[in-house]
N, CA, C, O and CB atoms as a CASP TS submission, in Angstrom:
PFRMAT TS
TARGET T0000
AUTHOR 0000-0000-0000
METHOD Language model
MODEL 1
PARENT N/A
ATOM      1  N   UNK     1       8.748  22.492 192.577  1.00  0.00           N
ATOM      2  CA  UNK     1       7.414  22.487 192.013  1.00  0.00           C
ATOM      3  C   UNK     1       6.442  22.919 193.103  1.00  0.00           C
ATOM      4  O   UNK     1       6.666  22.407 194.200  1.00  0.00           O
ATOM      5  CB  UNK     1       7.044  21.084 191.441  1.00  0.00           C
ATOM      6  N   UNK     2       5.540  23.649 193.039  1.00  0.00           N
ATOM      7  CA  UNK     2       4.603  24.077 193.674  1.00  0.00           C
ATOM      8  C   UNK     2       3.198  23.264 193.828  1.00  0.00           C
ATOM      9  O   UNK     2       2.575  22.824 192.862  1.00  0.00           O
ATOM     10  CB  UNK     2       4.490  25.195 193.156  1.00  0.00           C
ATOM     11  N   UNK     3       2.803  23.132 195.160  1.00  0.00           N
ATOM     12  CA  UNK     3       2.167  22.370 195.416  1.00  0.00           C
ATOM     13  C   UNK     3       0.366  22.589 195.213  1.00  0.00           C
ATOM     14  O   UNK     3      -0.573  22.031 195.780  1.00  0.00           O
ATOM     15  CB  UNK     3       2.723  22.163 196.551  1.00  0.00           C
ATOM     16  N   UNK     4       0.414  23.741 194.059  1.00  0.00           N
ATOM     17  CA  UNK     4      -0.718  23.905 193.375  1.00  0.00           C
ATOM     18  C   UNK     4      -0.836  22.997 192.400  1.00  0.00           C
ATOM     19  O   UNK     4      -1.715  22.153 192.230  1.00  0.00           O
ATOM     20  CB  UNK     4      -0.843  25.085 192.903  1.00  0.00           C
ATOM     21  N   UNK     5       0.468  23.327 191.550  1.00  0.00           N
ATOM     22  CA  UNK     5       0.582  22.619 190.325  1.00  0.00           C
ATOM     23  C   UNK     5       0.241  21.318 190.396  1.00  0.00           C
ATOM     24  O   UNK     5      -0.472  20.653 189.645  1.00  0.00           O
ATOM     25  CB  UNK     5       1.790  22.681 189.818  1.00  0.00           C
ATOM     26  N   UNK     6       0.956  20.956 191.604  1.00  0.00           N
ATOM     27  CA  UNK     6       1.048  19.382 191.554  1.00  0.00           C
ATOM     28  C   UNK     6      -0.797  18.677 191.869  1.00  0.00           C
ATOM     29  O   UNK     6      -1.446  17.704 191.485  1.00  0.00           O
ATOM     30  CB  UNK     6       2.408  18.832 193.085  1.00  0.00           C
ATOM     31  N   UNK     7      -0.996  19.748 192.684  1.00  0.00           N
ATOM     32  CA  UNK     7      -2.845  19.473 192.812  1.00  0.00           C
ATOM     33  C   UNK     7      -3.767  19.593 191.839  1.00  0.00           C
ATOM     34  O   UNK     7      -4.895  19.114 191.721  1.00  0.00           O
ATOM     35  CB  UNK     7      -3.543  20.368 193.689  1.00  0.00           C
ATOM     36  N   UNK     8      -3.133  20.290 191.173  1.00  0.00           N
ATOM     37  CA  UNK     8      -3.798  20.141 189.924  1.00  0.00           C
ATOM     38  C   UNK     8      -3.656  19.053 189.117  1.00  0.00           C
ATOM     39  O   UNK     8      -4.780  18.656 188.808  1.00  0.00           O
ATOM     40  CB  UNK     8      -3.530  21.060 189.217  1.00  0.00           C
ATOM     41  N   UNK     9      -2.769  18.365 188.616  1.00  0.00           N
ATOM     42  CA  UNK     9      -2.378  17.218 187.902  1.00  0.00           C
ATOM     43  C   UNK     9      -2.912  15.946 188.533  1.00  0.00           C
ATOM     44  O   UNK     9      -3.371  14.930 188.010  1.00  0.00           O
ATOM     45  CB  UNK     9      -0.916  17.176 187.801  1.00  0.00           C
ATOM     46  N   UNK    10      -2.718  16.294 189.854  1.00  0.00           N
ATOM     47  CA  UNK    10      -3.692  14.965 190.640  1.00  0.00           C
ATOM     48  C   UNK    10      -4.958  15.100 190.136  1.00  0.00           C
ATOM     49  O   UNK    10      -5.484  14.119 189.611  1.00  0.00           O
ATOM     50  CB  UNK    10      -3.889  15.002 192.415  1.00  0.00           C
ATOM     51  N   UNK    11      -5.502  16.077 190.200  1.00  0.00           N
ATOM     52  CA  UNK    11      -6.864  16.450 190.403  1.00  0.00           C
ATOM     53  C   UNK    11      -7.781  16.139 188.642  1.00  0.00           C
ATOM     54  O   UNK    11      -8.980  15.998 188.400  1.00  0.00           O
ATOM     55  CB  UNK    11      -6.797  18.336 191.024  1.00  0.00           C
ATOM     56  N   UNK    12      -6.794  16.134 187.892  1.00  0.00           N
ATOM     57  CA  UNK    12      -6.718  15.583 186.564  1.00  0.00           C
ATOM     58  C   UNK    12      -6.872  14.208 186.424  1.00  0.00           C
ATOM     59  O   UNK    12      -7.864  13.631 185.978  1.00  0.00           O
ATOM     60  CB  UNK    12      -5.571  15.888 185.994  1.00  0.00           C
ATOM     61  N   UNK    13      -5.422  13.516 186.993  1.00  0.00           N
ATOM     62  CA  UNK    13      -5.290  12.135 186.919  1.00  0.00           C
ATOM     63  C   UNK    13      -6.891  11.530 187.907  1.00  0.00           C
ATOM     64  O   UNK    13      -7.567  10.637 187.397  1.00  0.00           O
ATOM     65  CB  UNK    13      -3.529  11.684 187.678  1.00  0.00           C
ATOM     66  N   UNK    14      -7.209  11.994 188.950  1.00  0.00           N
ATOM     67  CA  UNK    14      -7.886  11.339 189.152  1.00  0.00           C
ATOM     68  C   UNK    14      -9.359  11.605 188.947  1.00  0.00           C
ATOM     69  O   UNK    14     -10.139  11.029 189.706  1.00  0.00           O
ATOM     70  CB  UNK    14      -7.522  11.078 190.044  1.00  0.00           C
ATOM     71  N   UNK    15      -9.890  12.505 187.897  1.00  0.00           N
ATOM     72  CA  UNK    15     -11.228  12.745 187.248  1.00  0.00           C
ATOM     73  C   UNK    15     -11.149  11.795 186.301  1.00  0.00           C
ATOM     74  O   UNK    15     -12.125  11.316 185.725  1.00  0.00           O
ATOM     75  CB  UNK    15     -11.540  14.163 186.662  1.00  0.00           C
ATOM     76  N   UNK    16      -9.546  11.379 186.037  1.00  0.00           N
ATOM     77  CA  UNK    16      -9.684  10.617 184.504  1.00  0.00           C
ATOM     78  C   UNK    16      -9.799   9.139 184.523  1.00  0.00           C
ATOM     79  O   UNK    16     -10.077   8.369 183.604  1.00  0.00           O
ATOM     80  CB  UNK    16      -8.372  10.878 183.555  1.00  0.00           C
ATOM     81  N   UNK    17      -9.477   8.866 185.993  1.00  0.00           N
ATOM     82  CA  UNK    17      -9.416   7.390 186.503  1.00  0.00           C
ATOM     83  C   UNK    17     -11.189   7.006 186.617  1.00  0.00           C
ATOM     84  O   UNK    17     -11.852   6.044 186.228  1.00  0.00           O
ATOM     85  CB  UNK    17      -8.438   7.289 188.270  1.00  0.00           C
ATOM     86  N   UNK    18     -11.574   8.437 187.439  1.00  0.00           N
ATOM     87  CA  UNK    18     -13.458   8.050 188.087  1.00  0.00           C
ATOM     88  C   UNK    18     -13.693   8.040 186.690  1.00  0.00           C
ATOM     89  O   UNK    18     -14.094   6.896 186.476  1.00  0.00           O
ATOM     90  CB  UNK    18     -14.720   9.459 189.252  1.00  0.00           C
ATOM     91  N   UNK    19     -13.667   8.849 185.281  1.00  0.00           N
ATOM     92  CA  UNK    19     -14.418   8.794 184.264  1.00  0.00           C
ATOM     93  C   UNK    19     -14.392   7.362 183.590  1.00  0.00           C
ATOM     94  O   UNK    19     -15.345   6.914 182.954  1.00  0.00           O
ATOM     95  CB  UNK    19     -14.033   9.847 183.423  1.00  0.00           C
ATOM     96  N   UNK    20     -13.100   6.636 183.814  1.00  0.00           N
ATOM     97  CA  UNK    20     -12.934   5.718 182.655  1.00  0.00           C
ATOM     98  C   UNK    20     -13.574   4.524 183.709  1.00  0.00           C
ATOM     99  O   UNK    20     -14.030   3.465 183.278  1.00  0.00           O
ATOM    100  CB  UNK    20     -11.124   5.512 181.885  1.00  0.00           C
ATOM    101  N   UNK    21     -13.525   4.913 185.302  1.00  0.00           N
ATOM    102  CA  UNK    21     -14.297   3.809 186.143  1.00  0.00           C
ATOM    103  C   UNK    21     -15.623   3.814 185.301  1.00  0.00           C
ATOM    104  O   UNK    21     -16.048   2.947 184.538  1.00  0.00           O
ATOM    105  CB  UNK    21     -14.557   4.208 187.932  1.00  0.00           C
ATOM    106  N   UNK    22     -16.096   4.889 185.609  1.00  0.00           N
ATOM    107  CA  UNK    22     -17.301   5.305 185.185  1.00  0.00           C
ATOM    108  C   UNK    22     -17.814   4.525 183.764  1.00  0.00           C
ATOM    109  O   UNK    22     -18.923   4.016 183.600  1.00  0.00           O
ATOM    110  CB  UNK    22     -17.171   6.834 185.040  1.00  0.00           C
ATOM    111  N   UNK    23     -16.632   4.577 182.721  1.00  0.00           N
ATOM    112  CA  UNK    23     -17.588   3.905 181.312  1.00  0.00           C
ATOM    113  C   UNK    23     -17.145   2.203 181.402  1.00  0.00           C
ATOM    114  O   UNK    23     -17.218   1.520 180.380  1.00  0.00           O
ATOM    115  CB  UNK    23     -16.937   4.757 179.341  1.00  0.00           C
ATOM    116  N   UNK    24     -16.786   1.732 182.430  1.00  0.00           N
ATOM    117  CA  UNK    24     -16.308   0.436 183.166  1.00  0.00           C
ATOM    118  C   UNK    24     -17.850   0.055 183.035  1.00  0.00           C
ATOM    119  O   UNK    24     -18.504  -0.799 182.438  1.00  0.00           O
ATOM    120  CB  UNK    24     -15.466   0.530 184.925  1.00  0.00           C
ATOM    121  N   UNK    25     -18.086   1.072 183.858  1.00  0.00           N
ATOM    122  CA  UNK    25     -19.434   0.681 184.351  1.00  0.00           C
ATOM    123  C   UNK    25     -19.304  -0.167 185.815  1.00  0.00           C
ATOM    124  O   UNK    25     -19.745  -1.295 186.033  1.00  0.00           O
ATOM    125  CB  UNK    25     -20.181  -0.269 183.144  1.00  0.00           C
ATOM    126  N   UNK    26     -18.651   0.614 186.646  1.00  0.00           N
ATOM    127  CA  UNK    26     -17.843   0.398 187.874  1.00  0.00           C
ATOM    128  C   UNK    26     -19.303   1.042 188.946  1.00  0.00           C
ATOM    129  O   UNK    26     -19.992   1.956 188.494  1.00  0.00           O
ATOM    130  CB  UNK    26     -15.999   1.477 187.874  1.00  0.00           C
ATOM    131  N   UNK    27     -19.524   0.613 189.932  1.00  0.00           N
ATOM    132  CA  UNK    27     -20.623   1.142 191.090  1.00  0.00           C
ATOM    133  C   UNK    27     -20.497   2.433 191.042  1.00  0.00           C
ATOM    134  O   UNK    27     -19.620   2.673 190.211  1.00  0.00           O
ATOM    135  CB  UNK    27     -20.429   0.691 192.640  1.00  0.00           C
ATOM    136  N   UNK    28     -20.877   3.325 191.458  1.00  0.00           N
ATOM    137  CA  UNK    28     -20.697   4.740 191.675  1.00  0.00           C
ATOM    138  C   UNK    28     -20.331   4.905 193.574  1.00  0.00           C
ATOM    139  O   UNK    28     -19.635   5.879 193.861  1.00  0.00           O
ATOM    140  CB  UNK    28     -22.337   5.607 191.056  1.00  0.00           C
ATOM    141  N   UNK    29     -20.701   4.163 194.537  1.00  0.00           N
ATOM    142  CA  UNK    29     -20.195   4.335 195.245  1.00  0.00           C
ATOM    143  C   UNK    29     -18.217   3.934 195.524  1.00  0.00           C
ATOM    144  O   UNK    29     -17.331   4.525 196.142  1.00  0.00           O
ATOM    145  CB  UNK    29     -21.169   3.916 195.811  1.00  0.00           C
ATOM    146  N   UNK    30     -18.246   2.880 194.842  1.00  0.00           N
ATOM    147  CA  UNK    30     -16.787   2.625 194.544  1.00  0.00           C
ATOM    148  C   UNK    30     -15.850   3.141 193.938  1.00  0.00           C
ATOM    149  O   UNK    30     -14.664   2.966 194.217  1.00  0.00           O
ATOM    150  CB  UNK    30     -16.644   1.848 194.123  1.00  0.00           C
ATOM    151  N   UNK    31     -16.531   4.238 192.523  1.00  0.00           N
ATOM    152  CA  UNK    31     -15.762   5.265 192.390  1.00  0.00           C
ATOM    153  C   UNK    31     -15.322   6.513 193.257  1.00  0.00           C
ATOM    154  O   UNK    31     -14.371   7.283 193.124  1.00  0.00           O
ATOM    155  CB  UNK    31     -16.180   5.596 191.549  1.00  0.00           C
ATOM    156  N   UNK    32     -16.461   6.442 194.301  1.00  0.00           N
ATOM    157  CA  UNK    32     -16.163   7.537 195.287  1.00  0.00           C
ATOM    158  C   UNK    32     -15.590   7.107 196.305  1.00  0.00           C
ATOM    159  O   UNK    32     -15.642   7.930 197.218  1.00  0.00           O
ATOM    160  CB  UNK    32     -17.201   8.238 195.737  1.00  0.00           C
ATOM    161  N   UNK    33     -14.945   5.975 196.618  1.00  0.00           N
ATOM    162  CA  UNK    33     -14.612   5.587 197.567  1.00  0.00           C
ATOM    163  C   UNK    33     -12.688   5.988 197.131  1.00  0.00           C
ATOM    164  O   UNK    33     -11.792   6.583 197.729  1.00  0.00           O
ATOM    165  CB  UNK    33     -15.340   4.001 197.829  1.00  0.00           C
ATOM    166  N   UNK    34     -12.829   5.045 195.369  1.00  0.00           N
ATOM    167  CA  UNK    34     -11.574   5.310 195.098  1.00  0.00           C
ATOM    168  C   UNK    34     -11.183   6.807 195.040  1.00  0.00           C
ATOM    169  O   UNK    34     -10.159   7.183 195.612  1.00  0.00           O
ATOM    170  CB  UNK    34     -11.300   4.670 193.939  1.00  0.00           C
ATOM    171  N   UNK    35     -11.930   7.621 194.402  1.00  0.00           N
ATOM    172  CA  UNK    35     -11.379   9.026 194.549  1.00  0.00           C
ATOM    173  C   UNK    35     -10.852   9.342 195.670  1.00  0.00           C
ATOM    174  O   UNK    35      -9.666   9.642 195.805  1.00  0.00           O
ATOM    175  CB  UNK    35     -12.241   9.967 194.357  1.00  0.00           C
ATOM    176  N   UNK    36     -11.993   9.286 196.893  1.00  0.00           N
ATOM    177  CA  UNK    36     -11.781   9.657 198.242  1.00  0.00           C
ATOM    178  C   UNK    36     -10.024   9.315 198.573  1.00  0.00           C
ATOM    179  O   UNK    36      -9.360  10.202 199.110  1.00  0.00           O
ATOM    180  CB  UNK    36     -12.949   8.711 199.251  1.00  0.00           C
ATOM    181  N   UNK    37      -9.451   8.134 198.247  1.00  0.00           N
ATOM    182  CA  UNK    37      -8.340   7.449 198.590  1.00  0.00           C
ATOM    183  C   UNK    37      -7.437   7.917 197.857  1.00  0.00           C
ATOM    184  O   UNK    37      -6.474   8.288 198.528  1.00  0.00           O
ATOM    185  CB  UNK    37      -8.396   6.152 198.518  1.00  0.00           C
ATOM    186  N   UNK    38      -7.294   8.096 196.545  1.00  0.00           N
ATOM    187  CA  UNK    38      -6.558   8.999 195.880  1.00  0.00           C
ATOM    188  C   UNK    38      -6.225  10.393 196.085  1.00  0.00           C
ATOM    189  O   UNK    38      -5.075  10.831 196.123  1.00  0.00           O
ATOM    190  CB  UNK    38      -6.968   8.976 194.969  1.00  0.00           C
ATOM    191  N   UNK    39      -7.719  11.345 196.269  1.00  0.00           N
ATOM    192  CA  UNK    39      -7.101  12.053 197.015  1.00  0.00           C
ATOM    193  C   UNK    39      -6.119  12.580 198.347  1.00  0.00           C
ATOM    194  O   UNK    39      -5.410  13.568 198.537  1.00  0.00           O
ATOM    195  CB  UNK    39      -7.600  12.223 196.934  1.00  0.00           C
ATOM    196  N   UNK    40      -6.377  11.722 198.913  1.00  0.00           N
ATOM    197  CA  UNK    40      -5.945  11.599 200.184  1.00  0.00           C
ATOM    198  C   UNK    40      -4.162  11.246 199.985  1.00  0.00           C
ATOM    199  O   UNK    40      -3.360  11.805 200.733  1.00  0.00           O
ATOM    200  CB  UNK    40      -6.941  10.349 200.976  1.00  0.00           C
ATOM    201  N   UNK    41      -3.780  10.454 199.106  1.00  0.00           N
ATOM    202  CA  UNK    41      -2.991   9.732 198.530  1.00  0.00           C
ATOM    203  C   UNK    41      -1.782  11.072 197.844  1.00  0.00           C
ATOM    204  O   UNK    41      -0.585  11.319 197.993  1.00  0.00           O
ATOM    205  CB  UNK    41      -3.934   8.688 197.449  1.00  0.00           C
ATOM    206  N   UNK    42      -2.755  11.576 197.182  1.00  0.00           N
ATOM    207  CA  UNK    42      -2.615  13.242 196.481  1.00  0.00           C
ATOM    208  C   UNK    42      -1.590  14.318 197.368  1.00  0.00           C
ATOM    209  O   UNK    42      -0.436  14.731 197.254  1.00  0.00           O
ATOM    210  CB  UNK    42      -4.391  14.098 196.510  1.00  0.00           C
ATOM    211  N   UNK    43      -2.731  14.506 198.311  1.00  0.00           N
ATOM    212  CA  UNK    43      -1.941  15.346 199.254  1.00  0.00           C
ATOM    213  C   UNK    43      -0.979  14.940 200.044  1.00  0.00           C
ATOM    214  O   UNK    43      -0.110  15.765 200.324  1.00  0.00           O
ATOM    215  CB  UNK    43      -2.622  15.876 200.020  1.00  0.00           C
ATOM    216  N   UNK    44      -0.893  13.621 200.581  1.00  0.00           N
ATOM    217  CA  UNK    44       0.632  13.342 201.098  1.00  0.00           C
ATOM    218  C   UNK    44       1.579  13.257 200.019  1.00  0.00           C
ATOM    219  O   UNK    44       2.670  13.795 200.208  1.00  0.00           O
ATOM    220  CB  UNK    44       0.786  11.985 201.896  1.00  0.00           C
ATOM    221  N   UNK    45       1.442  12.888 199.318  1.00  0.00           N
ATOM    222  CA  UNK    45       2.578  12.597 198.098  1.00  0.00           C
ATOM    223  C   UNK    45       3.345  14.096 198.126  1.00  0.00           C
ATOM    224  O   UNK    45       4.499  14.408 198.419  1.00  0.00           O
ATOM    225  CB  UNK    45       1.748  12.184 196.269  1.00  0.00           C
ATOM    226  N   UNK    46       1.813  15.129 197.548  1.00  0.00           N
ATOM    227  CA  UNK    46       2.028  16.420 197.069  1.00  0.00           C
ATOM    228  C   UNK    46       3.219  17.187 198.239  1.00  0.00           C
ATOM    229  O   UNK    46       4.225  17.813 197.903  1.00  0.00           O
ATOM    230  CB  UNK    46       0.412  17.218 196.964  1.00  0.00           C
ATOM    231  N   UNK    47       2.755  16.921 199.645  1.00  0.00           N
ATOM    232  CA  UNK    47       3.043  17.930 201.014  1.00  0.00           C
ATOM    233  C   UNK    47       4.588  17.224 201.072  1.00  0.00           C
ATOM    234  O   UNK    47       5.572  17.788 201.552  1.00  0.00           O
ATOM    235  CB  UNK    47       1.774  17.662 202.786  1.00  0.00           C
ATOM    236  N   UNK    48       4.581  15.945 200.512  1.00  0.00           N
ATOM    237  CA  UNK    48       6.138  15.443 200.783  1.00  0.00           C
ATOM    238  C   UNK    48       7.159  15.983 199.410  1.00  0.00           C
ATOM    239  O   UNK    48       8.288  16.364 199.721  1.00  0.00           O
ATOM    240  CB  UNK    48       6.154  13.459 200.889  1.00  0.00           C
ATOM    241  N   UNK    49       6.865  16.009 198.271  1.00  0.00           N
ATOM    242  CA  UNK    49       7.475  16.352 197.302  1.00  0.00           C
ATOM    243  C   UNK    49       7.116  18.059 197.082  1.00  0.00           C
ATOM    244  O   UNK    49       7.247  18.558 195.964  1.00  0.00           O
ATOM    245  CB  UNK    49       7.097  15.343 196.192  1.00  0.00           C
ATOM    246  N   UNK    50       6.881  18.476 197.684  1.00  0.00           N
ATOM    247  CA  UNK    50       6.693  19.900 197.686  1.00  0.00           C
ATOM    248  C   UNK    50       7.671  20.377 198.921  1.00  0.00           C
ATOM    249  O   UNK    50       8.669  21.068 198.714  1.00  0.00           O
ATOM    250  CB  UNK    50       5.034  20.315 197.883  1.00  0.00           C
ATOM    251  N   UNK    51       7.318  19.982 200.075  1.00  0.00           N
ATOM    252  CA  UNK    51       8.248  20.436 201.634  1.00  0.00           C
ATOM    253  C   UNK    51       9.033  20.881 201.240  1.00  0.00           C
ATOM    254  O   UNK    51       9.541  20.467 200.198  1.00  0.00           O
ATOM    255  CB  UNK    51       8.860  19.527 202.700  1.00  0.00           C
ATOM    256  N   UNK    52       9.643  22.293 202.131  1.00  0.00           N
ATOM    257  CA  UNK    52      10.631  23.120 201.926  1.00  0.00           C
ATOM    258  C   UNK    52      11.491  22.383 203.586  1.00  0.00           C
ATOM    259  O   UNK    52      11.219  22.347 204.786  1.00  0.00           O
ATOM    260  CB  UNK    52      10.017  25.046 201.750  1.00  0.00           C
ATOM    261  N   UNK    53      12.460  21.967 202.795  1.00  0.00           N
ATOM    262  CA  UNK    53      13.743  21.245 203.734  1.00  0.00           C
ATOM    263  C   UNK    53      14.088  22.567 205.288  1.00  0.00           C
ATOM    264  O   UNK    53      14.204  23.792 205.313  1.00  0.00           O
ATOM    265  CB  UNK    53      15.663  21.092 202.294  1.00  0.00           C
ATOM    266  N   UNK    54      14.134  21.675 206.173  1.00  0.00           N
ATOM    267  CA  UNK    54      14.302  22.910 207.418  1.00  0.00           C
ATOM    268  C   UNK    54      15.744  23.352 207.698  1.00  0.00           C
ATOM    269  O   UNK    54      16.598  22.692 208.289  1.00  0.00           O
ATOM    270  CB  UNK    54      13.737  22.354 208.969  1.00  0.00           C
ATOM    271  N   UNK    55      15.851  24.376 207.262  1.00  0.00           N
ATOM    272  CA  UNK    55      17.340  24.751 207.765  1.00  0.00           C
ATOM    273  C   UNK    55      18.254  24.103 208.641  1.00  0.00           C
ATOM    274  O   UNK    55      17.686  23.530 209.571  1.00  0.00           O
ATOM    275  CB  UNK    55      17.311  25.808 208.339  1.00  0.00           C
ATOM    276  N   UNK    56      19.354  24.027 208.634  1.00  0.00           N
ATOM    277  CA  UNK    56      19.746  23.562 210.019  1.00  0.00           C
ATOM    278  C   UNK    56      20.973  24.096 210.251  1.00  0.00           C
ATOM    279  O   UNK    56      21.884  24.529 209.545  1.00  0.00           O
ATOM    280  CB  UNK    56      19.799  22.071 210.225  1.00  0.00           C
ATOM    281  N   UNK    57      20.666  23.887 212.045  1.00  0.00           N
ATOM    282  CA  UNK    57      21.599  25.432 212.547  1.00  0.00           C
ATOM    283  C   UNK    57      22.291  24.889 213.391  1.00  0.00           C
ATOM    284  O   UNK    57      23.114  25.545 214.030  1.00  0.00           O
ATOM    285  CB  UNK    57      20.837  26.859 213.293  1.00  0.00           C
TER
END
């Protein structure tokens, strides 16, 4: 899987998490805090399930 794809689906899951924070009626800095962490969360996940295994010689 390509590690577009997979940024994309994050990038989904977590608009859909801030929106439903959002009709919570959750702080707005706390939604940005959680995004911030998710993303972050995103890209290691993504860079580990994406990595192309290193040859070995």
């Amino acid at each position: 899987m390509s590690f577009g794809i997979y940024a994309i689906g994050f990038a989904i899951l977590i608009g859909g998490l801030a929106y439903g924070a959002h009709l919570a009626h959750m702080p707005t800095q706390w939604i940005a805090v959680g995004a911030i962490v998710l993303v972050g969360l995103g890209i290691l996940s993504g860079v580990k399930a994406t990595r192309q295994k290193d040859p070995s010689s």
